[in-house]
Structure formats: structure tokens, C-alpha cells
C-alpha positions as CSV (number, residue, x, y, z in Angstrom):
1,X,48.7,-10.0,-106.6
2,X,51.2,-11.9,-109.0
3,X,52.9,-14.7,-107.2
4,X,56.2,-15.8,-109.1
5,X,57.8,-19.2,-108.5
6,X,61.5,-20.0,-109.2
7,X,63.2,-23.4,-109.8
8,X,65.7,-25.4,-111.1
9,X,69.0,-24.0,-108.9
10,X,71.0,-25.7,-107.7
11,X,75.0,-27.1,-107.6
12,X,76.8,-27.6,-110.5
13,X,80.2,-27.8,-111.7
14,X,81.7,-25.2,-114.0
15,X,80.7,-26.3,-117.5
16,X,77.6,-27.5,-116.7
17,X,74.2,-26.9,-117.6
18,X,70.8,-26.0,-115.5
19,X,67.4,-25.0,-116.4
20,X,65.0,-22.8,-114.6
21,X,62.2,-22.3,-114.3
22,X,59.2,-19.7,-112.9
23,X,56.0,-19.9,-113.1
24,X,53.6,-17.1,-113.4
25,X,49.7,-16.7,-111.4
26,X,48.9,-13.9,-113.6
27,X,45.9,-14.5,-116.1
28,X,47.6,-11.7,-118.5
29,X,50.9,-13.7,-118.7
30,X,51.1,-13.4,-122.9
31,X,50.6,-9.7,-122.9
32,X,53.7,-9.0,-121.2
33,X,57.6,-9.3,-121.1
34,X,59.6,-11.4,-118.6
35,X,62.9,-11.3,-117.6
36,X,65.3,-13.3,-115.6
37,X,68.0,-11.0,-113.2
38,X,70.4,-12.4,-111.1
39,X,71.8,-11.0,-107.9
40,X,75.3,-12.1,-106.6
41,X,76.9,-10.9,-103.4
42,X,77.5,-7.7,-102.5
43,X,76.4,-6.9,-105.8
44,X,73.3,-5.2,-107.6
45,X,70.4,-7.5,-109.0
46,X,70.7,-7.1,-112.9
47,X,68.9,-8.1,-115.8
48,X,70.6,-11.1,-117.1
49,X,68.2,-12.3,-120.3
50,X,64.4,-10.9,-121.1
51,X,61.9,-12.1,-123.7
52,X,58.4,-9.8,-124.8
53,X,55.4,-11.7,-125.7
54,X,56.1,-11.9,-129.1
55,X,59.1,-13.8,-128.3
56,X,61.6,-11.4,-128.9
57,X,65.0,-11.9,-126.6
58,X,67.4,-10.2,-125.0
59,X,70.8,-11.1,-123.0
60,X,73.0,-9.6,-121.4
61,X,76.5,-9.5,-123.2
62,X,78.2,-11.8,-120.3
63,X,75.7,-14.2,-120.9
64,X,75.3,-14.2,-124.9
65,X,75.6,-17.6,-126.5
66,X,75.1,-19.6,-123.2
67,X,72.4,-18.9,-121.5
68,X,68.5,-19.1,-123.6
69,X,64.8,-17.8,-122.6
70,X,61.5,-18.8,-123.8
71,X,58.1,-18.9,-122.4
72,X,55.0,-21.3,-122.4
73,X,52.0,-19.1,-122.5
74,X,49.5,-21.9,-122.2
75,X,51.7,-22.7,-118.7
76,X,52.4,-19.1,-117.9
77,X,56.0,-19.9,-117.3
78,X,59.3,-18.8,-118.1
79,X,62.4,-21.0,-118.6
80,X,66.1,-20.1,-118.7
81,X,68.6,-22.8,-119.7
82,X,72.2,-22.1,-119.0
83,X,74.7,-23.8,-120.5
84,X,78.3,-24.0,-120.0
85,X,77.7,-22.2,-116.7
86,X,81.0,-20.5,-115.0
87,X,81.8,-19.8,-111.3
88,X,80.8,-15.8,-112.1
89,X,77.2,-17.2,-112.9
90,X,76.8,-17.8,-109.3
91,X,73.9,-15.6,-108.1
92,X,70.2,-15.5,-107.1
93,X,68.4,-16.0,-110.0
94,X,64.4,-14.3,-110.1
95,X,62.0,-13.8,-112.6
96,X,60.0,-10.7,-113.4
97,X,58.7,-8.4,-116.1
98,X,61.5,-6.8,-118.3
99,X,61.7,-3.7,-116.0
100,X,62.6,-1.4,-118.8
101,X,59.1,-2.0,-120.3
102,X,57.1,-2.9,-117.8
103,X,56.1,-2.5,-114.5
104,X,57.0,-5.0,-111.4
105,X,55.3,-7.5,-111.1
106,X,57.1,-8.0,-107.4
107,X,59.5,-10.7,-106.2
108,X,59.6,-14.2,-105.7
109,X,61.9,-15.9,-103.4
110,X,64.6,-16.9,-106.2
111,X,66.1,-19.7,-106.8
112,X,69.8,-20.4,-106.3
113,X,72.4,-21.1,-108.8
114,X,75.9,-22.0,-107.3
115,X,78.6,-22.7,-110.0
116,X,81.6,-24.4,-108.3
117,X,84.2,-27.3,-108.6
């Protein structure tokens, strides 16, 4: 079973920056596509930036220009750094395979990303 670890929420201030961070126990980590989602309340968990494993990348149009995925395939971890983060960034933020190519993986607990003065 693929165990996923998110980290790297946390408080910041609108404007700022974080980077996340989930690693991956899956020995077939480079074959496949990851994605990060982000689920806010009350609303649906949505693919927010994906990346296959030849490094191609993929955002979501309210996240173009600030937020950036990559991957470290000898770590089998995904990163997401967000920059000039906004209070409508506030969410859940998991990790997973890019759904629209790939199965699940599962869930992992999430990390949270709270974007507030």
C-alpha cells in the first residue's frame, strides 16, 4: 500500500510564500504522475498543479504564475512552492497521482495551508 506524507503548511500572511512537501513509499515513484489538490471548506477537493514523470506540469489557471511543482525521483517526493499566496489559497493541500492519468494511489492526511493577516 502507498503511504503519502504531506508537509510544509502552515500560517502565513497574504503574500507570502510556503513550500510543501510529500513524500512517496512507492518503489515505482518515476513511472508515474503526481499531483497536488487542495480542498477548502464546504468545497470540492480539486487538482490544483500536477507534474508526469517526464517533468511535464500542469496548474490550474487560479494558481498559474505563483504556485511551482517538481519532483525528486531519487527521494520519491513531490514539492509545491507557493508564492505570493492569497487568503483563497486556504485549503487542505494532498498529494496524489494526476487523477486524470492515473489511478489513486489513496490519501494521506494533508497538510494545512492557512493564508491570513
Amino acid at each position: 500500500q502507498v503511504q503519502l506524507v504531506e508537509s510544509g503548511g502552515g500560517l502565513v500572511q497574504p503574500g507570502g510564500s510556503l513550500r510543501l512537501s510529500c513524500a512517496v513509499s512507492e518503489t515505482m515513484f518515476r513511472i508515474y504522475p503526481w499531483g497536488w489538490y487542495r480542498q477548502a471548506p464546504g468545497k470540492q477537493r480539486e487538482l490544483v498543479a500536477a507534474i508526469t514523470a517526464g517533468s511535464s506540469t500542469y496548474y490550474a489557471d487560479s494558481v498559474k504564475g505563483r504556485f511551482t511543482i517538481s519532483r525528486d525521483n531519487a527521494k520519491n517526493t513531490v514539492y509545491l512552492q507557493m508564492n505570493s499566496l492569497k487568503p483563497e489559497d486556504t485549503a487542505v493541500y494532498y498529494c496524489n497521482r494526476d487523477h486524470r492519468i492515473a489511478v489513486s494511489a489513496g490519501w494521506g492526511q494533508g497538510t494545512q495551508v492557512t493564508v491570513s493577516s
